[in-house]
C-alpha positions in Angstrom: 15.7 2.7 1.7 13.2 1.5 4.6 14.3 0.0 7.7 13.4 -3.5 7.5 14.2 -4.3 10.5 11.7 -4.8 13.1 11.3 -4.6 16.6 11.3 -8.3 17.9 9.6 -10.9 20.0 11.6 -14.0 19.6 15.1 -13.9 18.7 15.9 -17.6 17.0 14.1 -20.3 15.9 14.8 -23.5 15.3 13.9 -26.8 14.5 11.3 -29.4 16.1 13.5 -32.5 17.9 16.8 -30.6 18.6 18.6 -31.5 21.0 18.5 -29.0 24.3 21.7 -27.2 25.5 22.8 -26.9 28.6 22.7 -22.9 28.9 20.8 -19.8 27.6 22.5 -16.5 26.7 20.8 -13.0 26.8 20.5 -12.0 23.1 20.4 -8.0 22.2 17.4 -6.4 20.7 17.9 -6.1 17.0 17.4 -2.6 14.7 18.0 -2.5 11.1 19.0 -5.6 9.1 22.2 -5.6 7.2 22.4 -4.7 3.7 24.6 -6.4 1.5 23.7 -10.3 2.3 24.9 -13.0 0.4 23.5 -15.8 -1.2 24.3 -18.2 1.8 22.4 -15.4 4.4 19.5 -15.3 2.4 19.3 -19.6 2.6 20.0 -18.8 6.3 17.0 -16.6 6.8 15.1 -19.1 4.4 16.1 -22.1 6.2 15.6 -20.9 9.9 12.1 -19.3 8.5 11.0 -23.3 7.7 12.4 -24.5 11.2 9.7 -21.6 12.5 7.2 -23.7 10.5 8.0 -26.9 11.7 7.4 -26.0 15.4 4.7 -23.1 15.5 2.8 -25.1 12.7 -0.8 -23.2 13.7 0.6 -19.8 13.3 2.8 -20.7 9.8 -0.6 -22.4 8.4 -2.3 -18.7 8.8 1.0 -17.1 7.3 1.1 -19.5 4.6 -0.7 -17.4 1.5 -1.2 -14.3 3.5 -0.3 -10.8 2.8 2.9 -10.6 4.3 3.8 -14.5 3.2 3.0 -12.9 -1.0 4.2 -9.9 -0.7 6.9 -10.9 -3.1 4.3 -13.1 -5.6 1.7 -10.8 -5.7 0.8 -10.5 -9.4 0.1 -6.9 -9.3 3.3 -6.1 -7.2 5.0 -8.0 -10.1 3.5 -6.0 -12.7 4.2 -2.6 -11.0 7.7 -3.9 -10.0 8.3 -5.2 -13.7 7.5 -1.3 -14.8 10.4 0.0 -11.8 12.9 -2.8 -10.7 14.2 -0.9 -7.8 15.8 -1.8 -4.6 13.7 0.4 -2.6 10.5 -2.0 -3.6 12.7 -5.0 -2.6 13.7 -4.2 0.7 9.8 -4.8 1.9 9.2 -7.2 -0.4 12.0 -9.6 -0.5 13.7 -8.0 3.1 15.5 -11.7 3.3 17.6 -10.9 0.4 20.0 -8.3 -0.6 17.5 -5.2 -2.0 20.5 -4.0 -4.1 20.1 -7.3 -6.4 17.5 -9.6 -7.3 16.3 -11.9 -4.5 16.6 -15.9 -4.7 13.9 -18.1 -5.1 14.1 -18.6 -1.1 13.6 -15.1 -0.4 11.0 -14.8 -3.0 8.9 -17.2 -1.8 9.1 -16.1 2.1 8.2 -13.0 1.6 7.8 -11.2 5.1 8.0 -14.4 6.9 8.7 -15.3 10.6 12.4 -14.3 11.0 11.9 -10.7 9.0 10.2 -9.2 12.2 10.4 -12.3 15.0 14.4 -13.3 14.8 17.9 -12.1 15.3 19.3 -14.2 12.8 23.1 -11.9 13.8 23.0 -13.6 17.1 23.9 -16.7 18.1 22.1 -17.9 21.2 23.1 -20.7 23.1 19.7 -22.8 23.7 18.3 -24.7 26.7 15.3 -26.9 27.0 12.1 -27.1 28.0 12.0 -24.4 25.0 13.9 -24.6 21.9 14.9 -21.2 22.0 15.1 -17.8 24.3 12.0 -15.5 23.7 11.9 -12.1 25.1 9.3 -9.2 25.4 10.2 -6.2 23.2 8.7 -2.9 23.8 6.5 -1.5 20.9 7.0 -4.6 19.4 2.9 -4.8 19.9 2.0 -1.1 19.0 1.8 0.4 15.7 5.5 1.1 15.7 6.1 -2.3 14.8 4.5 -1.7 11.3 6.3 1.5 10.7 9.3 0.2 8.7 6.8 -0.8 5.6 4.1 1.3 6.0 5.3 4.8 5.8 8.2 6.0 4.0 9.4 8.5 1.1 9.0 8.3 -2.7 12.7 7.7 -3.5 13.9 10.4 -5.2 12.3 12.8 -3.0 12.7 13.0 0.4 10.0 14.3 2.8 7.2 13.5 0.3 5.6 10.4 1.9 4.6 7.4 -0.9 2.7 5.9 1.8 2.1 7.5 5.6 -0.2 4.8 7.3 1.3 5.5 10.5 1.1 9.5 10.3 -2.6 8.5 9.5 -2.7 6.4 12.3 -1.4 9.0 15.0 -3.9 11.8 13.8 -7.0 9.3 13.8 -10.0 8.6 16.1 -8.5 5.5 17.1 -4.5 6.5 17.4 -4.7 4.7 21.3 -5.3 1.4 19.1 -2.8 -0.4 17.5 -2.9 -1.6 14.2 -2.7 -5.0 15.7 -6.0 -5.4 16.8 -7.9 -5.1 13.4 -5.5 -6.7 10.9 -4.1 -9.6 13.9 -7.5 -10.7 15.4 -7.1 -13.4 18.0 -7.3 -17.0 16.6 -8.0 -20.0 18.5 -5.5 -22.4 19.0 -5.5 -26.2 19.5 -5.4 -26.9 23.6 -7.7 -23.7 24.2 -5.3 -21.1 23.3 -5.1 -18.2 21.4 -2.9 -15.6 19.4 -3.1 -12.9 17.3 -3.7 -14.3 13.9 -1.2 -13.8 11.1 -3.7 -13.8 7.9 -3.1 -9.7 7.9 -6.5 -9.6 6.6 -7.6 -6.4 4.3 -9.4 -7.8 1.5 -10.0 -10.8 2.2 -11.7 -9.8 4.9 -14.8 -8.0 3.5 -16.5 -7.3 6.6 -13.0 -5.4 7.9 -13.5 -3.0 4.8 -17.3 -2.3 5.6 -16.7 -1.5 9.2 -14.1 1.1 8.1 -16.3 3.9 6.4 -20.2 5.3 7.7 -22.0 7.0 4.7 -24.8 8.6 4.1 -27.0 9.8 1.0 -29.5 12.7 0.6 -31.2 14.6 -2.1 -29.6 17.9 -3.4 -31.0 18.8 -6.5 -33.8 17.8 -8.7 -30.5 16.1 -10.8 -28.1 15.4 -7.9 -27.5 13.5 -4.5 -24.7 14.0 -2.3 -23.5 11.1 -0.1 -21.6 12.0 2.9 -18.5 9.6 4.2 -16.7 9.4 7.5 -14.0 7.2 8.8 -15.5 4.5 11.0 -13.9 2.0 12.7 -10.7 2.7 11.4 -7.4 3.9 12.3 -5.9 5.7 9.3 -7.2 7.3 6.3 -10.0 5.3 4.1 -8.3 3.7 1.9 -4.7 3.7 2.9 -1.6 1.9 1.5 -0.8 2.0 -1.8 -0.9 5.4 -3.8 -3.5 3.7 -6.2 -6.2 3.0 -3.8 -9.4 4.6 -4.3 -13.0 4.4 -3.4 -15.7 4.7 -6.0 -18.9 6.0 -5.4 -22.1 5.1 -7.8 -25.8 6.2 -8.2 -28.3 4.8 -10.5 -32.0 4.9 -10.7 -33.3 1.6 -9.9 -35.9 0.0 -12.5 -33.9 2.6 -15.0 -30.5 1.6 -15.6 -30.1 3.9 -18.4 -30.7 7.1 -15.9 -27.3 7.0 -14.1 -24.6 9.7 -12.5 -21.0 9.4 -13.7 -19.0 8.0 -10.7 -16.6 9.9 -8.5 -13.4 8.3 -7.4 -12.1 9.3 -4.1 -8.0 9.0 -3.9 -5.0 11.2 -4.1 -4.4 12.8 -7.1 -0.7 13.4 -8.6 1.0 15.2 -11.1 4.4 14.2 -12.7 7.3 16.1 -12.5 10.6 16.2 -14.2 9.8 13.9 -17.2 11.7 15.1 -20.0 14.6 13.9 -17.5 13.8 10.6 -17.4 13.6 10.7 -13.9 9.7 11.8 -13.2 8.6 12.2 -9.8 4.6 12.3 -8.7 3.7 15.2 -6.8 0.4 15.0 -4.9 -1.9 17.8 -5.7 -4.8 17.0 -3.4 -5.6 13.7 -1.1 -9.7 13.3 -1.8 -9.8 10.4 0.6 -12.1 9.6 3.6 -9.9 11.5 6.4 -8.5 9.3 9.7 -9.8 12.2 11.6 -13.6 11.2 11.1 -14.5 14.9 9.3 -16.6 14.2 6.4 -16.0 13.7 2.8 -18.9 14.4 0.4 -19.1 13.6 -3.4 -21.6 14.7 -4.9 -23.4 12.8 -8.1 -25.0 14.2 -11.1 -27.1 13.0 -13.4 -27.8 14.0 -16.9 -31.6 13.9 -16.0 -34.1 14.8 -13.4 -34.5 12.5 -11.0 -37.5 13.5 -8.9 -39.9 10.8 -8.2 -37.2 8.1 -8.7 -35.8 5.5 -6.1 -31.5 5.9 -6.5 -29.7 2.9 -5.4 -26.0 4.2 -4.8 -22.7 2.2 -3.5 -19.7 2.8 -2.7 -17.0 0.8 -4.1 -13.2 0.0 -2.9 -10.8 -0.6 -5.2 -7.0 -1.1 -5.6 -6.7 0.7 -8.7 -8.4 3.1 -11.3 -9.9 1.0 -14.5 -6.7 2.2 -16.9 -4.1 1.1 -14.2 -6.4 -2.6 -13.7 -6.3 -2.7 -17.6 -2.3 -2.4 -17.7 -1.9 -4.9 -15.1 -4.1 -7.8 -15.9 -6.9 -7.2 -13.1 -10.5 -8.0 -13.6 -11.9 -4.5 -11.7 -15.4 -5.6 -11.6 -14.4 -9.2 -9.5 -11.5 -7.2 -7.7 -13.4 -5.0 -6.2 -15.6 -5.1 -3.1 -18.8 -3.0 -2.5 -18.3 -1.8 1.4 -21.5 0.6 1.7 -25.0 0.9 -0.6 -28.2 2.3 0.0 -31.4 3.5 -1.5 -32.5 7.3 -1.4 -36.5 8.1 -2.8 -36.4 11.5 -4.3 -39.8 13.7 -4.1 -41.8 13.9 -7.0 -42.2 17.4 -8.6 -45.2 19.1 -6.5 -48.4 18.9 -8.7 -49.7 22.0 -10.9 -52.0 24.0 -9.4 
């Protein structure tokens, strides 16, 4: 199971109007969160979570329908999760409820909210105006550490084989001195001339994010071929990261002449299953084919299934959350879920003239 517990900034929330008490108390930094809650700590968590709401109501309005806020509603989450019901997919998912059973409707529909990575719901702080509650600076709690708990960690039935390793990306990237903070919590304004990091957790919604991430290039290689060339760009990880499914596609047609086209090439990792006849198959990575954190190249190269020479080739490449059989199984429109994040043209020389 993943640590759900997060390092934390503000250790209780609570409601807008309450009364101030007379004293404040120094509350301990908080590690893992307990497993085994009941029904009543999961309205707890739900319940302080809306009293966060009611006072930072800027910051809740950017949470509200984010990434983090629907990690639990996510229709493809809940078509992958219908497949494997599994505590070890609740415990990011639903982290206010009990990962060993079912969530509640509260925890459902919080998702990663305010008090999974800001509160120390265990303590009891006494509280004293002019703020409604004790806030304290925690170390890391603003470096890539903080992300770690969801966004690297094991397949569960084999230990050592990362499902996900965001974070091992991170640390061997161009950009390891940055946290992940900076790209997916820009700085929002805020009424009276403030500002914060925003809490949208932006990937694709933010098209613009995704385009700045990968540099690519296309060239001629044959008088039936063209190789385009990727590299990480301003990105911290490996292109794409995340979920296993992830891919990039990369297409090259001949504009004016639809019908003279290259068979795509998907860039993901690629797995093999294991163990099947037991019931109990486990995916085994064979290769990762994805852009590297690093910023070392990855080429693909495109083929068509007729010369070329003396055409103009318009190519793109594509990001995708899934392959076209997985988008099929779960209900996902591929062509209006994905987003285009590079595309050029390339002119190929004509055939030199007969002497």
């Amino acid at each position: 199971m993943r640590t759900r517990g997060l390092a934390l900034f503000l250790v209780s929330c609570t409601g807008a109007g309450a009364p101030p008490p007379a004293a404040q108390d120094e509350v301990a930094t908080a590690t893992a969160a307990p497993l085994g809650l009941d029904v009543a700590e999961e309205n707890r968590q739900a319940e302080a979570n809306a009293r966060c709401e009611g006072c930072h109501e800027e910051v809740a309005a950017e949470w509200r329908g984010s990434l983090h806020q629907r990690s639990w509603s996510d229709p493809v989450f809940l078509a992958a999760y219908s497949i494997e019901p599994l505590p070890f997919c609740r415990g990011c998912h639903a982290p206010a409820a009990d990962p060993q059973k079912p969530p509640d409707p509260g925890a459902r529909a919080m998702g990663v909210g305010c008090v999974t990575c800001h509160a120390d719901l265990a303590a009891e702080p006494v509280l004293a105006g002019p703020t409604p509650h004790r806030s304290r600076s925690t170390p890391g709690f603003d470096t890539a550490a903080a992300c770690d708990g969801c966004h690297e960690f094991d397949f569960p039935r084999r230990k050592g084989a990362r499902m996900q390793a965001t974070l091992t990306e991170h640390r061997a990237s161009q950009h390891a001195g940055t946290p992940c903070q900076t790209c997916h919590m820009k700085p929002k304004a805020r009424a009276g001339g403030r500002s914060g990091k925003g809490h949208r957790f932006e990937v694709r919604e933010d098209p613009a994010l995704l385009r700045s991430a990968v540099e690519a290039a296309a060239a001629p290689r044959s008088d039936r071929s063209i190789l385009v060339t990727l590299r990480a760009g301003a990105v911290g990880h490996a292109f794409p990261t995340g979920d296993l499914f992830r891919r990039i596609e990369i297409r090259a047609s001949a504009v004016g002449n639809a019908a003279l086209r290259a068979p795509a090439v998907a860039l993901q990792r690629v797995f093999r299953l294991e163990g099947a006849e037991s019931g109990f198959s486990s995916r085994i990575e064979v290769r990762d084919e994805r852009v590297p954190a690093s910023g070392a190249p990855r080429a693909a190269v495109l083929v068509f299934t007729d010369s070329i020479e003396g055409q103009t080739i318009r190519w793109e490449v594509v990001y995708q959350r899934m392959g076209p059989t997985l988008a099929a199984s779960f209900g996902v429109d591929l062509e209006q879920d994905e987003i285009v994040v590079a595309t050029g043209t390339l002119r190929i020389p004509s055939p030199p003239a007969s002497p």
